[in-house]
N, C-alpha and C positions, 0 to 999 in steps of 0.2 A: 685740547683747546679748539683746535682746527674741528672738531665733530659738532663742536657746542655751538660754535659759530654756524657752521652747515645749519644746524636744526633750527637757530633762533634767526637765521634770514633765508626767505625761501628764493627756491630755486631761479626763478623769473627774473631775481633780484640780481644774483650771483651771476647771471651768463646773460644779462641785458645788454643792448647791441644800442648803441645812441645812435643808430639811425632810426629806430621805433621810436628815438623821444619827437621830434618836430608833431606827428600823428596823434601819438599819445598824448600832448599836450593841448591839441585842437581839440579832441575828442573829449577831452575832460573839462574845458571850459564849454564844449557846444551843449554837452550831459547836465552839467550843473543848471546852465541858464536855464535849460529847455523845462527844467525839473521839477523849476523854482514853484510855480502855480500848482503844479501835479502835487509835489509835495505837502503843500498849504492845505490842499482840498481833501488829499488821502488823511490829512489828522483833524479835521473837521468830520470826515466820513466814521473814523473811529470813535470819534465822539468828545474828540480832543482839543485846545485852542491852538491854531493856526501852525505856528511856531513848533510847535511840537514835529509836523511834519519834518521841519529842519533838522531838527534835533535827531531824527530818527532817520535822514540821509548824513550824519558824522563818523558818529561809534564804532556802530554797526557795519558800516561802508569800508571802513579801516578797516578794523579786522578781519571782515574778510578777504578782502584785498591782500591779504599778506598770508591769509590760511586757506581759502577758499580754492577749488581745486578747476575752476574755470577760468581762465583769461581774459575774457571778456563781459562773462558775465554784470552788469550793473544790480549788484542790494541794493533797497532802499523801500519805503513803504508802497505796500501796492493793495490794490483794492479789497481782493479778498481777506488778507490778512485786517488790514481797519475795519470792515466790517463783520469779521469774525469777533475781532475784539471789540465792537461796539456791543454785537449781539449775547456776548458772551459775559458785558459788565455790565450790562441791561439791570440788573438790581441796585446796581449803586450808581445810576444817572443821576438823583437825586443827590447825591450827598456835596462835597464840595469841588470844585476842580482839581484843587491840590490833589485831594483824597482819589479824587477818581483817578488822578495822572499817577497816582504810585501805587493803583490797582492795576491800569496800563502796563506798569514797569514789571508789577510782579510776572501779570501773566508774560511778559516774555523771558522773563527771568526762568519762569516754568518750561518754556517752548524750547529755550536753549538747553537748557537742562536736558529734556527726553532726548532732545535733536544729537547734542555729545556723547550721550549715553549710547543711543544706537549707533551712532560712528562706532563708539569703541568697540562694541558687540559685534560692529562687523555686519548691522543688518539694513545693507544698502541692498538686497534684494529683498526687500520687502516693496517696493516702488513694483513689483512684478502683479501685484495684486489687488492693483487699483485699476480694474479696467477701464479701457477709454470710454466706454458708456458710461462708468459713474462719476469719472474726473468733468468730463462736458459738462451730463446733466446739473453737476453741482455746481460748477462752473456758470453754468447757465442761470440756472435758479437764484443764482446767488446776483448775477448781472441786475435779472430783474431785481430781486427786491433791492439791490442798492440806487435802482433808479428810481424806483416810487419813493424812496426815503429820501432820497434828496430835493424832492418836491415841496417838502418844509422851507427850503432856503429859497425856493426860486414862487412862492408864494407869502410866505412867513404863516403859514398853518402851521400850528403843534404835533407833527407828523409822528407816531411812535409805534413800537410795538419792535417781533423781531418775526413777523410773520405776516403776507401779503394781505392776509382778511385784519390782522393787528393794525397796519398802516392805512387801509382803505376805510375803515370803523371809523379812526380817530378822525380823518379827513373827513371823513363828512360830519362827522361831530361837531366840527369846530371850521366849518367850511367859510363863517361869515366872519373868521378875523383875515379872508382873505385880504394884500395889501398890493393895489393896482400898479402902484409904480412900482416896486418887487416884481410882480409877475412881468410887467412890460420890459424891467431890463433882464431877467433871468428869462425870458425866452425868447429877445432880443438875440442876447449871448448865444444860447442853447441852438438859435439857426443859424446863427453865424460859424459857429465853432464844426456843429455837423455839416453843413455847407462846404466849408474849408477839408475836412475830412475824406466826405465820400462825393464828393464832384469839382475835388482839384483839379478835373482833367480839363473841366468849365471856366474856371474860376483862372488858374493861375497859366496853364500850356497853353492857353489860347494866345497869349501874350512873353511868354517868357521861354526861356529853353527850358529841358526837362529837368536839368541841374539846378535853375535857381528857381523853377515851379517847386522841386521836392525842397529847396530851403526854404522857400516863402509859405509853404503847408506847415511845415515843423516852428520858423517861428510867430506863425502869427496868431497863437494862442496865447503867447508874450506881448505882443504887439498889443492884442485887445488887453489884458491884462494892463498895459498901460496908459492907452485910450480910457479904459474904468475907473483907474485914480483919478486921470484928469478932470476927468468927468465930475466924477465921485465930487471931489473939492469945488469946481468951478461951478459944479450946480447946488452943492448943498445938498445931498442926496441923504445924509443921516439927520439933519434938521429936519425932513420931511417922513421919516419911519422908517427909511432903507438900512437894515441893519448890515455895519461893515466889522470888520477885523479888530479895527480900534491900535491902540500901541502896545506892539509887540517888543518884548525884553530885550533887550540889545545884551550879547555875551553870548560864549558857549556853554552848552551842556554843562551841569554841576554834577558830580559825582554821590548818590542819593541812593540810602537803603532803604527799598520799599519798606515799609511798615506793614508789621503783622500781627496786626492786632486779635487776632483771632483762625489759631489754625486751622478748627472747622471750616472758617471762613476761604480761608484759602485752597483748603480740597477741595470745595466744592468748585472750585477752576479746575483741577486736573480734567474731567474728561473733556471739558473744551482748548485745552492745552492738548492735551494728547492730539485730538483732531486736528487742532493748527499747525502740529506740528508735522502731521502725516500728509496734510495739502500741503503745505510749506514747504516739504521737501520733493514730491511729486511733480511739484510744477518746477521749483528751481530745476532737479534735475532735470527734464523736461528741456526745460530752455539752455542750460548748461550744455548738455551731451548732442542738442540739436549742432550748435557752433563748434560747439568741440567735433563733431564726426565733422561738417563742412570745412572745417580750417585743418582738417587730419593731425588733430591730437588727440591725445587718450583722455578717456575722465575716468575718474574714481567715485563710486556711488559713498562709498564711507568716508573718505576725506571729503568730500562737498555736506555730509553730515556730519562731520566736524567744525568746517568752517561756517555753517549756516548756525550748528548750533553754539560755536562761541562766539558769533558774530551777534545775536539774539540775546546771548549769556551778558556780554559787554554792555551792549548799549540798553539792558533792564536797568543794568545800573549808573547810566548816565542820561536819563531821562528818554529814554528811546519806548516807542512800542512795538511790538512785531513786527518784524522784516521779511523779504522772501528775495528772492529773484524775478527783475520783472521784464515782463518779454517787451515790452515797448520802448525803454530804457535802454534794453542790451541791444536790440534793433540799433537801436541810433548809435549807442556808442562804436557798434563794429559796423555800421554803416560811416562814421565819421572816420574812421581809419586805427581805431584804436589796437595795438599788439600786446599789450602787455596790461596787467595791474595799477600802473603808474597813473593810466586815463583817470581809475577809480579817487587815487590818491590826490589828482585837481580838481577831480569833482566836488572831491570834501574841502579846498581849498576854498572851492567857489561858493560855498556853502556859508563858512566860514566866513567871508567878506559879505554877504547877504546877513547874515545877521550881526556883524559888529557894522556895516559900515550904512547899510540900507531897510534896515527894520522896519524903522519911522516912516520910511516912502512907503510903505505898503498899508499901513493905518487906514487910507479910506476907501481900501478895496471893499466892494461889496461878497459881502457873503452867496448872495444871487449866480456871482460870476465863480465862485468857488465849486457852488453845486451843478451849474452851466456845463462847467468843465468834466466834472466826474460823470455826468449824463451823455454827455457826448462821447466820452470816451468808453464810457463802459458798454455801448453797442453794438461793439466788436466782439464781445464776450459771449455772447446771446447763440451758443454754436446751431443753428438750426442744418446747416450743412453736414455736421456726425449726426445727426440722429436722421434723416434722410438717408443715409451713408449707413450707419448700418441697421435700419427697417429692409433697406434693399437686402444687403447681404447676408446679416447676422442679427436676426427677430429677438433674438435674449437678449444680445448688447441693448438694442434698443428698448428693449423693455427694463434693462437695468439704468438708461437714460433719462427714460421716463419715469421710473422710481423715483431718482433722484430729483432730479427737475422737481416734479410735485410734491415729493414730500420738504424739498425745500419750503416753496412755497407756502403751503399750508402748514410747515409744522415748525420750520424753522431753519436755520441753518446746521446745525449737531444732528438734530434728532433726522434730517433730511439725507445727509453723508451717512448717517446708520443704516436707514432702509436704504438707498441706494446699494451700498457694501452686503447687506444681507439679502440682498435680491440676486447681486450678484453672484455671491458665496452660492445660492440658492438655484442658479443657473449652471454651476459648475458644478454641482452633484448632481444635478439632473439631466449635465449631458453623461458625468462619467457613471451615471449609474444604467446608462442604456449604451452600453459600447456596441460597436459594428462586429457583430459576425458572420463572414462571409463564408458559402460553399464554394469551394476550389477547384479546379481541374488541372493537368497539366499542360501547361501553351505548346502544343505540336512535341519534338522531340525535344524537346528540352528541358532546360534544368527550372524553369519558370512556374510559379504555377499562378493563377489571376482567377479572379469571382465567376464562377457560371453565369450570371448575368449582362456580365460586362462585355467576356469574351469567349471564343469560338474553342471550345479545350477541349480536352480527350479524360472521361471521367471515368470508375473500374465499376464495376458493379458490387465488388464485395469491400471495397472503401468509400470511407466516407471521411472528405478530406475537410475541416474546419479552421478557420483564419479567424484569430480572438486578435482585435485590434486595437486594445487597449490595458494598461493593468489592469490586474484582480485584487479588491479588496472588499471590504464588508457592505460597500456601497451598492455593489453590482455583482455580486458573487451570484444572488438566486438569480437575478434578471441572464446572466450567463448559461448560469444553469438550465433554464425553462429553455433555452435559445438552442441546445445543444439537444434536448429532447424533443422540440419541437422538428428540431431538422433528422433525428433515426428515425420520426414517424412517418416522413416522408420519402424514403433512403432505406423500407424495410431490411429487405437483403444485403445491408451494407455491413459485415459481423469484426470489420477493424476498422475504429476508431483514430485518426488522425488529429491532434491539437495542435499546429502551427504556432507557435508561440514567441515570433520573431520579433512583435509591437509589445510584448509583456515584460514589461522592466520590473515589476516588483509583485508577488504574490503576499498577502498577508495571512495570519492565519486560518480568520475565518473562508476567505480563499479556498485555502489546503482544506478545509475538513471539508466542504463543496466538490471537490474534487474527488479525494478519498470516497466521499459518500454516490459519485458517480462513477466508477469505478468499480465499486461493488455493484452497485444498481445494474451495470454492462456484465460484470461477470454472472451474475443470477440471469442474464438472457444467452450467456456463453457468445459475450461479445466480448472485445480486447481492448483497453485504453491503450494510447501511444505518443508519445508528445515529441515534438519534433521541434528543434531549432530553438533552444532554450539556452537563454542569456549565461557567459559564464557568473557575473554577481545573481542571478535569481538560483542558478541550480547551487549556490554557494549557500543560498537560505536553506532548498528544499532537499536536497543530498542529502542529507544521512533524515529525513521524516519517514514518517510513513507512507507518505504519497508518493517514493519510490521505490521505497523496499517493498510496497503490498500491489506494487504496478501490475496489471496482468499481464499489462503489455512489454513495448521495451521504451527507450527513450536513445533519438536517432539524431545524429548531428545534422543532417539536414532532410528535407522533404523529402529528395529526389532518393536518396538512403533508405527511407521508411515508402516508397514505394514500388522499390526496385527490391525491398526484401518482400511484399505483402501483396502485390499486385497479383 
């Protein structure tokens, strides 16, 4: 009984310390408040009505909270996922909201699905293969086009498409149903809000300490948010064409089985499910393992793809759309003092009393200020500093950056994370298929031996020592090959052969016949192959082959071995 119990309350629960509750409590009311707008704007962003954002900081938030393998973590909708999921249901915008909101549920119902599946799989190292050039660029890309889309609301132009020439087309298409008082309060907002952002040091430190400057940044995108109803009502703002929120449902989340009215219909989400689910989890854990290494606890890449994906699982089915991890959120909530899960669980409290007790106060919010907010906020995303960061250091990253980035842009957001990943992919066969091989010498009397280039070494004339810095597979086997002839040509009189083989963790087989077939190539010049300092798992593959029984030479435990016999 005592095991069932264990499994069915998690740990955080069981060895909780009520001195974390006072923190945990402040934390989860300051998250909720702060949220409330973010949240509104991110189901609007998705393509959804207002409320839905709420809906989709409840479920979801729960359960991970109790499964989720970060402490402080905050779920809840965040930008990329709504707009994945907006770009992704792009074919049924048309149909009804209901219809489209249980198109919403399904896909996350999908995103949970892959997301639990690969927990169980155990394939939390798969996050190893999203390099930081293609995570930015898409990141990026994505920033932008969710800013020009939200240009719709802060003008009331029919802004569409899932693609930067898609969105720029339609706007000028349709450039003359511009609506002046729209734009005058949406970029009204839109300076005020970046203002408050990135020149709080102007705005709020001139006047306040640094303590109540960084609360007066945080709430006064609430603050205008309520400045807008007043507004909104006391001027009459939707009698004049400002289109607002209107009256949102008062109750929680209903328990709702997507509808599937057509299977094909629903494959045709899987690859953009798959993709949601691969960023979804990239960035959670991201933000996850970031607090987790600062606060010195452990994370687990598979239980955080358990709990993300039955947190996604859940809330498909209680009107939620995609969730992730989101780094501005979690910011605040371990900036407000939060230790435990408990923060997350008043978060959804505070949620909760917003929509039973305050729906109706938010009826005359301007749509303007929703889109305001998502503009402002999303120009933090825009990472211009990695691709700087690595054009300096690393030309491929950054060209896998730039993949991404543009082909977002231009093609979309799916089609944009493919070529990014394939460029990438595309980068890392084209370093490992030109590995470093260096000529050797040995450093003075010792056991050392370092690149003739590098350093001042003592070489033999009838050796010729080579350093393979890399595995051998079918990628780079001939590019090896030519590398090793290229250097006897220069090293005539060198008639034994040296392969340092200390950075070769894996030979494959087409490897091995590469080898074998130089090996004989050396013995028809009555030269010697000789391999030196070979891993015990690689000589476990190549032991009983060919390529050591037909050796001409010998195979030596280390360098200094194979030149203390040949020298």
């Amino acid at each position: 009984m005592s095991s069932i119990v264990a499994r069915l309350i998690p740990a955080w629960l069981r060895q909780y310390q009520l001195s974390a509750l006072p923190t945990d409590l402040v934390a989860g009311i300051v998250v909720g408040v702060l949220v409330i707008p973010q949240s509104l704007s991110y189901a609007v962003l998705a393509g959804l009505p207002p409320v839905y954002g709420l809906y989709a900081a409840i479920v979801p938030v729960l359960v991970y909270a109790w499964l989720g393998s970060s402490n402080v973590q905050a779920v809840g909708p965040v930008a990329i996922t709504a707009i994945m999921t907006a770009s992704g249901l792009l074919p049924y915008a048309e149909q009804s909201t209901e219809q489209y909101a249980l198109m919403a549920s399904l896909l996350a119902l999908m995103v949970g699905a892959l997301l639990w599946i690969a927990g169980r799989l155990k394939l939390g190292w798969i996050m190893q293969f999203i390099s930081r050039g293609v995570s930015a660029g898409f990141v990026s890309g994505a920033a932008v086009l969710i800013f020009v889309s939200q240009l719709k609301y802060l003008t009331d132009i029919p802004v569409t498409g899932n693609s930067l020439i898609g969105y720029l087309s339609t706007m000028q298409r349709y450039a003359s149903q511009l609506h002046p008082l729209t734009l005058a309060i949406g970029v009204t907002a839109f300076a005020l809000l970046v203002a408050n952002r990135y020149a709080s040091e102007w705005i709020w430190q001139t006047w306040l300490s640094s303590s109540y400057a960084k609360w007066a940044e945080r709430l006064f995108p609430l603050i205008l948010l309520g400045i807008a109803i007043v507004l909104s009502m006391a001027l009459h703002w939707s009698t004049h064409g400002v289109a607002t929120i209107g009256l949102i449902p008062q109750g929680l989340p209903s328990f709702t089985l997507p509808h599937i009215s057509d299977l094909q219909e629903a494959l045709k989400l899987l690859p953009t499910a798959g993709l949601m689910a691969l960023i979804i989890f990239v960035s959670s854990s991201s933000v996850a393992s970031t607090y987790a290494r600062l606060r010195g606890e452990s994370f687990d890449a598979n239980r955080e793809l358990t709990g993300l994906g039955l947190a996604n699982l859940s809330g498909g089915l209680f009107q939620s759309f995609a969730v992730a991890g989101g780094f501005s959120r979690t910011a605040i909530n371990a900036d407000s003092g939060a230790k435990t899960p408990l923060a997350s669980l008043v978060t959804v409290l505070v949620m909760v009393a917003a929509l039973i007790a305050f729906s109706n106060a938010l009826a005359p919010l301007p749509y303007a200020l929703l889109g305001a907010t998502i503009m402002a906020s999303i120009i933090g995303l825009i990472d211009i500093a990695t691709l700087k960061s690595a054009w300096q250091r690393d030309r491929l990253d950054g060209a896998s950056f730039l993949a991404a980035f543009v082909g977002v842009l231009i093609f979309g957001l799916n089609t944009g994370l493919v070529i990014g990943l394939m460029v990438s992919f595309a980068s890392l066969i084209w370093q490992s298929s030109k590995p470093h091989v260096a000529v050797v010498g040995q450093l003075g009397g010792t056991g050392h031996f370092r690149n003739i280039n590098r350093h001042d070494v003592v070489t033999f004339s009838n050796l010729l020592m080579l350093r393979i810095d890399e595995s051998l597979f079918f990628g780079n086997s001939e590019s090896v090959h030519r590398r090793i002839l290229n250097a006897m040509q220069q090293y005539p009189d060198a008639n034994e052969i040296i392969l340092i083989m200390a950075a070769v963790n894996h030979i494959d087989l087409t490897a091995q016949e590469m080898l074998c077939t130089l090996n004989h190539e050396l013995a028809l010049q009555n030269k010697r192959l000789h391999f030196s300092f070979i891993k015990g798992p690689v000589m476990d593959i190549i032991g009983h082959t060919p390529l050591i029984s037909e050796l001409s030479g010998q195979v030596y435990l280390s360098t200094l071995d194979a030149v203390d016999a040949l020298k």
